[in-house]
C-alpha positions in Angstrom: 203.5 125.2 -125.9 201.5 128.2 -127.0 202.7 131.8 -126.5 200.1 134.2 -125.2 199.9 137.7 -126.5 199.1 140.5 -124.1 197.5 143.2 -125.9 198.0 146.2 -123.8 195.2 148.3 -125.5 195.7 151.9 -126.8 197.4 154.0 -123.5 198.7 157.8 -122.8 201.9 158.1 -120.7 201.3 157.9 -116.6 202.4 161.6 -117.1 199.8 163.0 -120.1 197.4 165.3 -119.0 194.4 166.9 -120.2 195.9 170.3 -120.9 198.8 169.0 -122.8 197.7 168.9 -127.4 201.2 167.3 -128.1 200.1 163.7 -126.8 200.9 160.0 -128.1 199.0 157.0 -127.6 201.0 153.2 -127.5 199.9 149.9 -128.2 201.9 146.8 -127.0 201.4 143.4 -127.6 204.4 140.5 -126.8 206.0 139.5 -130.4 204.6 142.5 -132.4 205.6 145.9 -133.2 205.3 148.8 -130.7 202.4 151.1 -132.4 202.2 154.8 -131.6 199.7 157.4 -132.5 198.4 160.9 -132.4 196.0 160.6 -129.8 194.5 164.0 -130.9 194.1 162.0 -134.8 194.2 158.0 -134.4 192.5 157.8 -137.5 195.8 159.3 -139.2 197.5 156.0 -138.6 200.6 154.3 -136.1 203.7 154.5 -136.6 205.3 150.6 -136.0 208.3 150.4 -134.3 210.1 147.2 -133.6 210.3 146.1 -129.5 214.3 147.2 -129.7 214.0 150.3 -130.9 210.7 151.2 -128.7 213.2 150.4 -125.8 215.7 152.2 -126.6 213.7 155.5 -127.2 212.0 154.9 -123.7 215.4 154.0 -122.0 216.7 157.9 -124.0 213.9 159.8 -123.1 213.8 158.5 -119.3 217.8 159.5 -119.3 216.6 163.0 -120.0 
């Protein structure tokens, strides 16, 4: 059986808008690293976060 990778693409939060500068851009694909960028500077690189710790930053910062 083959496992199939969803690559989500490079995405802003739901709640980014235009007249914010401090935004992040994510990347998630099943089985890989969580990537996030700049989205002001992708060229600067991702940070790679493993799926755990991606979800427990999100599950943090939506307690807030």
């Amino acid at each position: 059986m083959s496992t199939v990778v969803r690559d989500t693409g490079w995405f802003k939060s739901s709640f980014s808008n235009g007249g914010g500068d401090q935004c992040v851009e994510c990347r998630i694909a099943v089985g890989t690293p969580v990537r996030v960028r700049d989205s002001k500077n992708p060229a600067a690189g991702s940070l790679r976060l493993p799926p755990a710790a991606w979800s427990a930053f999100v599950t943090t910062v939506a307690a807030v």
